[in-house]
Structures are given as structure tokens and as C-alpha cells.
GUBA-534522 format. One line per field, with one value per residue (C-alpha): residue number from 0; residue in three letters; x, y, z. Coordinates in nm, 2 decimals, m for minus. Example, Ala and Ser with C-alpha at 12.3 -4.5 7.8 and 13.67 -1.06 7.14 Angstrom:
seq (0 1)
type (ALA SER)
east (1.23 1.37)
north (m0.45 m0.11)
up (0.78 0.71)
end
This chain:
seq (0 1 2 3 4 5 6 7 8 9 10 11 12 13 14 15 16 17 18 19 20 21 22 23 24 25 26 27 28 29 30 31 32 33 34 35 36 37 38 39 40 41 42 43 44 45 46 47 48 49 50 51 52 53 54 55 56 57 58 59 60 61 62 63 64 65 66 67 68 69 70 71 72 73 74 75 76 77 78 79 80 81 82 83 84 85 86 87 88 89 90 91 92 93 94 95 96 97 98 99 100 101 102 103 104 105 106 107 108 109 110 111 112 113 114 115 116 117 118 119 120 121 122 123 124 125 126 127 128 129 130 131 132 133 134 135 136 137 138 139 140 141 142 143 144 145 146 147 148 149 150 151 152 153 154 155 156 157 158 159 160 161 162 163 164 165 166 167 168 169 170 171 172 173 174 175 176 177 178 179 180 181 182 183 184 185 186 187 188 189 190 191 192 193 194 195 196 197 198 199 200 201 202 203 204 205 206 207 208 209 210 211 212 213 214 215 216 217 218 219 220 221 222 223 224 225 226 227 228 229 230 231 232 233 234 235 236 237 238 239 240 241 242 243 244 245 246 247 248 249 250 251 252 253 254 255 256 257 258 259 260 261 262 263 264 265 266 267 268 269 270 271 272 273 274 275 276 277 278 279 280 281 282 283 284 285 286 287 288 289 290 291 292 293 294 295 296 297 298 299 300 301 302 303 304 305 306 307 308 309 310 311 312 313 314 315 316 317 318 319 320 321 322 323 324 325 326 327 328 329 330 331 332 333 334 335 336 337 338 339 340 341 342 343 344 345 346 347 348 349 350 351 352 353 354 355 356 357 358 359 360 361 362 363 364 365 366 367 368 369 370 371 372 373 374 375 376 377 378 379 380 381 382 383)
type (UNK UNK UNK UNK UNK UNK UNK UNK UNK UNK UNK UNK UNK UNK UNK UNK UNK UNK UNK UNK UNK UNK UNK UNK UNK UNK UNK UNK UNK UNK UNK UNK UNK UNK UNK UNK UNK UNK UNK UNK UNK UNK UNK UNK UNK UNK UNK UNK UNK UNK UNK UNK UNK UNK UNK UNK UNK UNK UNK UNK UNK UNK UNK UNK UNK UNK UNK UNK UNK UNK UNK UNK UNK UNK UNK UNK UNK UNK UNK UNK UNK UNK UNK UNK UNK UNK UNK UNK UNK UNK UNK UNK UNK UNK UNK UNK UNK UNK UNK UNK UNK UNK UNK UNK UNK UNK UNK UNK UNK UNK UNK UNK UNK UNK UNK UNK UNK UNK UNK UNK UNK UNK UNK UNK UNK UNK UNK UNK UNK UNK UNK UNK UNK UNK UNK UNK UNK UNK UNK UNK UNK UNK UNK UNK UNK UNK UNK UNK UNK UNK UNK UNK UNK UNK UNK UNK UNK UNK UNK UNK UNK UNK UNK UNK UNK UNK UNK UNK UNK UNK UNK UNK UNK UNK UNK UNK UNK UNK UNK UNK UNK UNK UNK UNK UNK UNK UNK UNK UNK UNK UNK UNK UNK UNK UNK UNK UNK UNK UNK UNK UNK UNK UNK UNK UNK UNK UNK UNK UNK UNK UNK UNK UNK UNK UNK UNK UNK UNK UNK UNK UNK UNK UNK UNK UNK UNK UNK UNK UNK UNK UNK UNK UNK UNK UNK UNK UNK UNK UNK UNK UNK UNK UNK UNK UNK UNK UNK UNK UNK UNK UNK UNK UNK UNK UNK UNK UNK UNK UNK UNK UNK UNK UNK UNK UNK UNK UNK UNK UNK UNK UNK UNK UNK UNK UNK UNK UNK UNK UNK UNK UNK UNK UNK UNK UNK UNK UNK UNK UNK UNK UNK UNK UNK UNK UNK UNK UNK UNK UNK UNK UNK UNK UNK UNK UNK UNK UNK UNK UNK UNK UNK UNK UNK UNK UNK UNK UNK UNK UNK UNK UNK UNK UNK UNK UNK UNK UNK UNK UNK UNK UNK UNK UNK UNK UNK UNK UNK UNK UNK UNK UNK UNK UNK UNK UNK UNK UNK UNK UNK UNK UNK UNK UNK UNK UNK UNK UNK UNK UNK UNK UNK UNK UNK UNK UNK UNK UNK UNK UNK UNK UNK UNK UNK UNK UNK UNK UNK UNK UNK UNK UNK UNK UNK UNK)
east (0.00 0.14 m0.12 m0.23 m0.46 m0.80 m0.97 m0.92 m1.06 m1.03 m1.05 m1.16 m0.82 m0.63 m0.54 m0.54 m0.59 m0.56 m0.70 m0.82 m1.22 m1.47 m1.89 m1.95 m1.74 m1.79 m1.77 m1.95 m1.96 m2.06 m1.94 m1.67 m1.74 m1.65 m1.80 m1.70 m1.89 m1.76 m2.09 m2.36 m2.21 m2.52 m2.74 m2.50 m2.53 m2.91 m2.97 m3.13 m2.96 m2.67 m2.81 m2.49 m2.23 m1.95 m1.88 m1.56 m1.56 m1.24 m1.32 m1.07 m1.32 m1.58 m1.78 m1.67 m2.04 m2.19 m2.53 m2.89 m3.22 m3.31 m3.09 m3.17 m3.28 m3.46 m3.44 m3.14 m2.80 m2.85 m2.49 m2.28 m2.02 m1.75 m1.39 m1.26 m0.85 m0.90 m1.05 m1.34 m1.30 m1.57 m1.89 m1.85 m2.18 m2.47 m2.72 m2.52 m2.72 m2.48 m2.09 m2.06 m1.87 m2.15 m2.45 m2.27 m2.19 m2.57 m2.75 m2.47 m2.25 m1.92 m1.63 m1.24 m1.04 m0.67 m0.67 m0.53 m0.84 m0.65 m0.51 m0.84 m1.02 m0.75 m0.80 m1.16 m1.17 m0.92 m1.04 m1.36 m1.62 m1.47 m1.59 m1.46 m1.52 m1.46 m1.40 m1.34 m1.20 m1.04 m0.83 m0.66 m0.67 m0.81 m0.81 m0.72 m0.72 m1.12 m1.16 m1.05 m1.29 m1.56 m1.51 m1.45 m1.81 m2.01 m2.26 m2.22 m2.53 m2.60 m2.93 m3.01 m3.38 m3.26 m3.56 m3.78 m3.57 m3.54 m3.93 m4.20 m4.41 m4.73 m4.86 m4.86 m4.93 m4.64 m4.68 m4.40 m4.22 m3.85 m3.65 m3.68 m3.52 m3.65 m3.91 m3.74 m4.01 m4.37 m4.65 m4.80 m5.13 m5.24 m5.21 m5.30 m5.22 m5.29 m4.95 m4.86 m4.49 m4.38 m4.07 m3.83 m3.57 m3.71 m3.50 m3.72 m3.57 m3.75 m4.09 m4.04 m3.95 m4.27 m4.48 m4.31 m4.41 m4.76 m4.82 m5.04 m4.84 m4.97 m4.62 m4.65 m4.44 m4.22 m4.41 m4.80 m4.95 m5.12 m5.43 m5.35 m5.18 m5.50 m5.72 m5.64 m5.66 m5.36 m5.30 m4.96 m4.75 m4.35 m4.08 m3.81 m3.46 m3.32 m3.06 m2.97 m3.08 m3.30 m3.35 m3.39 m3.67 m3.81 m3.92 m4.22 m4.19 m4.22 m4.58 m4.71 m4.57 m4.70 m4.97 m4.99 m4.82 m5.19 m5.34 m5.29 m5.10 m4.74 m4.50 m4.16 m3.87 m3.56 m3.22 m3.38 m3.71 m3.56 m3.41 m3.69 m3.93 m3.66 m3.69 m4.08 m4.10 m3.81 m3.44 m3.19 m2.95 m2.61 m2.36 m2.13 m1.75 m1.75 m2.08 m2.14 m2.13 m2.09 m2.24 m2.05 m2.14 m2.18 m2.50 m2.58 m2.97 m2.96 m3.29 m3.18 m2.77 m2.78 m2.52 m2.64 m2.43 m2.56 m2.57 m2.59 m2.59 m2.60 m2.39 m2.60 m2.67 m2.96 m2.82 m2.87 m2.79 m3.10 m3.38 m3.67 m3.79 m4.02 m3.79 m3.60 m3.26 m3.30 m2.97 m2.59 m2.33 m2.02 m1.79 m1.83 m2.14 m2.37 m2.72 m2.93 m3.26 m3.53 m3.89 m4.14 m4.18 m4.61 m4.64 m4.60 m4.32 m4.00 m3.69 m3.35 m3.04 m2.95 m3.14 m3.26 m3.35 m2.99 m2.95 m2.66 m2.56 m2.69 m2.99 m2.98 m3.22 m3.53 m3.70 m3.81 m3.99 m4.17 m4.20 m4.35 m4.61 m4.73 m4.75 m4.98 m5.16 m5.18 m5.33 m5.58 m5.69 m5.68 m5.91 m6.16)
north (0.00 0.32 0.57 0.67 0.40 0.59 0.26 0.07 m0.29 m0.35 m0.68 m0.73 m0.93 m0.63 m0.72 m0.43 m0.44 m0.12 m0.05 0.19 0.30 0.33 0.42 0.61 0.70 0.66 0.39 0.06 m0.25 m0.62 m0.97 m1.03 m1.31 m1.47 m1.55 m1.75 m1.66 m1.55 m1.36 m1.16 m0.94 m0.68 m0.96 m1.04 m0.73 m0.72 m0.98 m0.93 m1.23 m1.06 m0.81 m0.73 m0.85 m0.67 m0.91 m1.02 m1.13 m1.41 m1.32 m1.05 m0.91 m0.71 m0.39 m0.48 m0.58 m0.24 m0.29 m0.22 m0.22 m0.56 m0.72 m0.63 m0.88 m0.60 m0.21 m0.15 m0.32 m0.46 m0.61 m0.38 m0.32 m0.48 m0.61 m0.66 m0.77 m0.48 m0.15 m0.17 m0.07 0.09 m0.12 m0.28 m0.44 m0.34 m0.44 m0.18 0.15 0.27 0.19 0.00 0.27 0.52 0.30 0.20 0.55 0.67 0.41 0.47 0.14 0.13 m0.08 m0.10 m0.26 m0.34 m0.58 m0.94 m1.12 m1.47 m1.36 m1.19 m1.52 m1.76 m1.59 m1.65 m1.98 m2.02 m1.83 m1.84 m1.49 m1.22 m0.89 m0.57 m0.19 m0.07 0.28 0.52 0.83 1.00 1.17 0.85 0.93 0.68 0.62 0.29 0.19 0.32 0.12 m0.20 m0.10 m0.10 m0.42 m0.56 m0.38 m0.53 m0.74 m0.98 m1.23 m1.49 m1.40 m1.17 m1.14 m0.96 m1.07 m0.80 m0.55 m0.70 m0.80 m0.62 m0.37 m0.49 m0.74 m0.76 m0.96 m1.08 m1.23 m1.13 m1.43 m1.54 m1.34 m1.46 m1.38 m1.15 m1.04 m1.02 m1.02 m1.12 m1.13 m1.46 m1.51 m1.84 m1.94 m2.28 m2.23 m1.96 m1.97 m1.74 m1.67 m1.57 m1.28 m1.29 m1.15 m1.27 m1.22 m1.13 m1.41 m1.67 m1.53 m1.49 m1.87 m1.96 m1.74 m1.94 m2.27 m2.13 m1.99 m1.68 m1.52 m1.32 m1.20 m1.12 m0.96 m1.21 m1.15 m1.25 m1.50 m1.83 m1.71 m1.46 m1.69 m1.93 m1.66 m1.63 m1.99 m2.09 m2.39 m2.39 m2.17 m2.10 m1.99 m1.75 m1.70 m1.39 m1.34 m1.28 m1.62 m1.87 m1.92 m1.51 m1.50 m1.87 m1.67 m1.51 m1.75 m2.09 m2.05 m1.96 m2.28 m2.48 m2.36 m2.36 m2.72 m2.80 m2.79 m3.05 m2.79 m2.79 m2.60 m2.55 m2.35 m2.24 m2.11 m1.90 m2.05 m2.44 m2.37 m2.19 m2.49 m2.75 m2.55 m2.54 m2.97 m3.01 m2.95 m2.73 m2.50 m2.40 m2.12 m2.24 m2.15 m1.90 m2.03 m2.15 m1.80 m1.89 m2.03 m2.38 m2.57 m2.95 m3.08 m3.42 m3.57 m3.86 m4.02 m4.04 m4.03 m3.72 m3.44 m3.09 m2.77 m2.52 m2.14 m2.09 m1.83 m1.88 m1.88 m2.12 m2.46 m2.69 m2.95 m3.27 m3.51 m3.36 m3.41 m3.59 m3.95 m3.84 m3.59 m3.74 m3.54 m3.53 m3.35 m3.30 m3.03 m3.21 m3.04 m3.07 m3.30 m3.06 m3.04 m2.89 m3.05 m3.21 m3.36 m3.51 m3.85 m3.88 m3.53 m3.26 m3.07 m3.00 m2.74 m2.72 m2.50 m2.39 m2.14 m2.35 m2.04 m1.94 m1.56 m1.55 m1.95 m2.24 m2.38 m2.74 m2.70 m2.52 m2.83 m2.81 m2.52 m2.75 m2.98 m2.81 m2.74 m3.07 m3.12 m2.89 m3.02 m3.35 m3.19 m3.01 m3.28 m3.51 m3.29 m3.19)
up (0.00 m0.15 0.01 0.38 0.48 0.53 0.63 0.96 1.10 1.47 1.58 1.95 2.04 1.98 1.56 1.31 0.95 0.77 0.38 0.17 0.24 0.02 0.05 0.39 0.62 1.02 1.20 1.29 1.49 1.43 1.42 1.09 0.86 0.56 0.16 m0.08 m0.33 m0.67 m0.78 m0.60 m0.37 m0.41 m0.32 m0.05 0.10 0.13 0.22 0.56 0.69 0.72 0.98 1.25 1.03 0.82 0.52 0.39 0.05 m0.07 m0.40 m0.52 m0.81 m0.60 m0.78 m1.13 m1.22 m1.06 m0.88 m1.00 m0.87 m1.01 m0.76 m0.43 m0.21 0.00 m0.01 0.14 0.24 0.56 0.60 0.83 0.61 0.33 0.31 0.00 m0.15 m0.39 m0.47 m0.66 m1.02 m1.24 m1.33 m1.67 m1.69 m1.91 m1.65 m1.42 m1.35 m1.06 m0.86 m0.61 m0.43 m0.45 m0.38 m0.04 0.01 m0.03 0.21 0.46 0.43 0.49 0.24 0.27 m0.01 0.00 0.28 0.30 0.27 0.28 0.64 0.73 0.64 0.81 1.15 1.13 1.08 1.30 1.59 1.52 1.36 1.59 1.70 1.49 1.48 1.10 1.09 0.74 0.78 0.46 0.63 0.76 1.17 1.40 1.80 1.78 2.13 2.12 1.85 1.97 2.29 2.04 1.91 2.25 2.38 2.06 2.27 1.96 1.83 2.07 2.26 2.00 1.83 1.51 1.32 1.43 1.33 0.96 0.91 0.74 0.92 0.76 0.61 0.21 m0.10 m0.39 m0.70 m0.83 m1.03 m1.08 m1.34 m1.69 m2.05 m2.18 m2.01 m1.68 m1.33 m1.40 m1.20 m1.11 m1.32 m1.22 m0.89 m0.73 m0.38 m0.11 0.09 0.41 0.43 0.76 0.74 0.97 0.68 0.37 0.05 m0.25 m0.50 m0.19 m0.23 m0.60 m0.60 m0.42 m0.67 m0.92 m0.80 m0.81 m0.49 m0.40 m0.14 0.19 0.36 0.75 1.02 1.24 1.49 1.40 1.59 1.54 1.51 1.27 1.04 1.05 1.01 0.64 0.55 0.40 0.21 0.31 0.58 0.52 0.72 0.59 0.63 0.84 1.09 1.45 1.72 1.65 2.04 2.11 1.77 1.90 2.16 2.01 1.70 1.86 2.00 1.67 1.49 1.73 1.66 1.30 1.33 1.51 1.16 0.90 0.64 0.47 0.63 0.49 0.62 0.49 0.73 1.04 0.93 0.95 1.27 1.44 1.30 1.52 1.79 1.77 1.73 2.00 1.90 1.99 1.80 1.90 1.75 1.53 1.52 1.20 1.05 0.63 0.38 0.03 m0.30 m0.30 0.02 m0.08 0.10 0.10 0.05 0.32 0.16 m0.22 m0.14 m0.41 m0.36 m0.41 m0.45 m0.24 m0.12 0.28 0.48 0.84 1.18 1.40 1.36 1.43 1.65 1.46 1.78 1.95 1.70 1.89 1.77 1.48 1.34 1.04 0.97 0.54 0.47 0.61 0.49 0.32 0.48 0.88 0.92 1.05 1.03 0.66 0.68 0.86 0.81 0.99 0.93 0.95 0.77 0.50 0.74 0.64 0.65 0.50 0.62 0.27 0.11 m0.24 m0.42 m0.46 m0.53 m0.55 m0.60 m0.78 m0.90 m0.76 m0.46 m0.66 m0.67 m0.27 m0.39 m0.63 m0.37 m0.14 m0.37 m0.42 m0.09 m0.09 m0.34 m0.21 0.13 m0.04 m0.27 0.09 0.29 0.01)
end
């Protein structure tokens, strides 16, 4: 590095990395983690997963794709901030409609390039997702003793309900389908089954994914109850994705899957949803040592031996050793064993860790959206 560093990452054991900034400027805490993935850093970055988190990305090529409206996974990034090997360079896309560097610097996200994302990543792993303070300051002065207080204050994610800060305010309809050449996002015409999806961080390629597979879908807050979920008679009920503790959202969450899980309906859940559905039929979920963030997490299909290559996005774990007798474990990540899916064995339930819809990632997994689909098919065609 040939200029005065005007970016700074504190790490809560006392290690400093120092880089180039870039977006706002300020400063912000969170826990650090780590992506593997080579595309999709704009979807990355809003995905409300991500919520208390500054992202490091292992692949060098961040910002050369620009970002554009169509790929937000909600309005706004919602990840803390961005570490990146190099500066980002000017968008050289033509689906681009603005830079990287100026989008993050509008909606008041902070970015540092020039940093050792090989080291970064090997003390994470290692160590396990520490605490950090990122701070950018062009004029390159920081307190770092104050910052590395900071990072050592963050109260970090354990215990934390995260969900309720991420979820809709009201309730709303989408039919909004997947993207498609050349048309790009249409509305859902034709749908055959009346689906609630519960938000507790829902990206918009999920819902899009369910409106695809021919769902009508009612989105509510993380926090309805039971009752209101029932009241709208849904042929199926789904669980979303989103961030913070299963145990802290459980809370609130728990009581009203039990209560839905009263009522002979599918219910599928994918990442917060799968483990806040364990939780609700028994299980337990523990933090995991720098969590799964990336597009190529092989996930094995314990019922048809199949291999799938998956996008995850998550830092706690369903605890597969605790799964009560009736709970069937249906999938296991290939590279530590841990827990990606469960099902009841008598009934339409199921969840998987990954998120199948990809965004960014591959395709592999859509077919549980297709699946549970005919589930609900089969329930409706049961009871009528």
C-alpha cells in the first residue's frame, strides 16, 4: 500500500488491518465473517440475513459488475459493512445502472479494499467470527485503542432477536415471479395455492420462487401469531430466512408454529425458518464456530444419497444429535457434518439449512420449492 490507509478494521483481540475506504465514512460495529462466493455481492449485501455482520468477500473481483435495482434482495444493504483484497473498479456491466462505491456511500455502508483477505479469512476460521469496529475516515486518523474497545463492547449475536428488526411492518401480497429472458419479473397469473410466508428477513428471490411454483403469497411480520396466520386460511405456511438467534426469535416464534403445526398444512422453512421450526418440534440450536457464507457448500440428500451444491448463509446450527424420535434429519453439509434439513416423518413438514433459491448461487435445490407445492396439493386434494 502506497497511500495513507483511510480505512481501519479493529479486531476485538487487539489485531489491526488497515486498507483503503470506500462508501461512507464513520464507524460501525458487528461480528466479521467470511464469503466464498464468486458472484452476487449486491445480493449479499441485502440480504437481511446478514443483519450485525460486516462481510468479507475471498473473492478478489468485487464492484466490477456495478449494482442495480433488479438485484436487491430487500431495499437497502442490511450487511454492516465490506472487506474486500482490492478497490473496486468501475462497473463494466450493461445491466449496471450505478458503482458500487457510491451506492454503499448513499444508504450509509461502509467498504475498505486493500486488505489481506487470505489472512483476514485464516483468522476466522481459525479463531472463530470475531468482534470488529470498521471505521473510514479519509483523512486516515483513527483512535485505535477506542476502537478496539468498540469491538470488545459489541454485545455480539448470541441471545439476540434480530428478526424483528429486519421483518415487514405490515402485512402484504407478492406475485412477483423469478427473473426470466427477456421479459425479466412477471406477475403470477395463475395461482393454485394460497400460501402465508412468515418474514423474519425474507429475501425477494425466496418469495419470487414460491410465486413461481404457483403460490399466491400473503407475507407477514415475524411476529403474528397463530391465530392470525390461520385466520387467512392458507393452504400452506412458510418460514423464511433472516438473521440474529433462533433461540432469542423462537421466543415469540415458537408458540405460533406450534400452533400452525396443530393444523394438518405444509410447512416449509428455509435457514432462520428451518431452525426456528426444530426448535418449535423439540431441537436445539447452537452457535457455530465462524458459521457457512458462500455459493459452493456441498450438502448431502440422506434419503436419495444425491449431492447438491448449495448457497448458505447462516452462523447457527440446528443441533442434529438432538432431533426428537419423529424428526427425520433429510440432509448434512459435506464439509463438517452438521445439520441442513429435517422432516417429519407422519407429515408434509420439512426445512432445510441452505437457502434453495440461490441468489446468488446455484440452482440445484429449486425443486423443494416445487416440492412443497405438491405437498400442498396432495393436502388439499386429501381434505376436500
Amino acid at each position: 500500500m502506497t497511500q495513507k490507509p483511510t480505512a481501519c478494521l479493529a479486531l476485538a483481540n487487539g489485531t489491526i488491518f488497515y486498507g483503503m475506504g470506500f462508501g461512507a465514512t464513520g464507524e460501525t460495529t458487528a461480528e466479521l465473517c467470511f464469503n466464498t462466493a464468486m458472484t452476487g455481492y449486491q445480493e449479499i449485501m441485502t440480504d437481511p440475513s446478514y443483519a450485525g455482520q460486516v462481510v468479507t468477500f475471498t473473492f478478489p473481483h468485487i464492484g466490477n459488475t456495478g449494482v442495480n435495482p433488479d438485484d436487491d434482495e430487500t431495499a437497502d444493504p442490511v450487511a454492516a459493512g465490506m472487506i474486500v483484497k482490492w478497490d473496486p473498479t468501475h462497473a463494466s456491466s450493461w445491466r449496471a445502472t450505478e458503482e458500487l462505491t457510491g451506492w454503499l456511500a448513499k444508504r450509509g455502508r461502509i467498504g475498505m479494499g486493500g486488505v489481506d483477505t487470505r489472512r483476514l479469512t485464516r483468522a476466522i476460521r481459525q479463531q472463530g467470527a470475531p468482534h470488529v469496529a470498521l471505521a473510514h475516515n479519509p483523512d486516515g486518523i483513527f483512535d485505535i485503542e477506542a476502537l478496539v474497545r468498540k469491538a470488545r463492547a459489541f454485545e455480539g449475536l448470541e441471545g439476540l432477536d434480530l428478526a424483528k428488526d429486519v421483518t415487514c411492518a405490515q402485512s402484504y401480497n407478492w406475485n412477483e415471479m423469478r427473473w426470466a429472458w427477456p421479459e425479466g419479473y412477471k406477475p403470477q397469473t395463475d395461482a393454485r395455492h394460497k400460501v402465508v410466508a412468515i418474514d423474519f428477513g425474507a429475501k425477494r428471490n425466496i418469495l419470487r420462487c414460491l410465486a413461481s411454483a404457483g403460490c399466491d403469497v400473503t407475507v407477514l411480520p415475524a411476529t403474528a401469531t397463530g391465530e392470525e396466520v390461520m385466520a387467512l386460511n392458507p393452504d400452506g405456511v412458510f418460514l423464511s430466512n433472516g438473521p440474529g438467534d433462533p433461540a432469542a426469535t423462537g421466543a415469540y416464534a415458537v408458540p405460533m408454529i406450534k400452533q400452525v403445526l396443530s393444523h394438518d398444512i405444509p410447512v416449509f422453512g428455509i435457514c432462520l425458518g428451518h431452525q426456528i421450526l426444530a426448535l418449535a418440534l423439540g431441537a436445539k440450536t447452537v452457535k457455530m464456530n465462524h458459521g457457512h457464507h458462500g455459493a459452493n457448500h456441498p450438502v448431502k440428500d440422506m434419503e436419495t444419497g444425491k449431492v447438491e451444491i448449495t448457497s448458505m448463509n447462516h452462523g447457527f446450527t440446528v443441533d442434529g444429535q438432538s432431533l426428537p424420535v419423529g424428526v427425520k434429519e433429510t440432509h448434512v453439509s459435506l464439509f463438517d457434518g452438521s445439520n441442513c434439513g429435517i422432516r417429519l416423518a407422519d407429515r408434509p413438514v420439512f426445512s432445510v439449512q441452505y437457502h434453495p433459491e440461490a441468489s446468488p448461487g446455484p440452482q440445484d435445490s429449486y425443486y423443494l420449492f416445487e416440492r412443497f407445492s405438491q405437498a400442498m396439493q396432495e393436502s388439499t386434494t386429501t381434505n376436500n
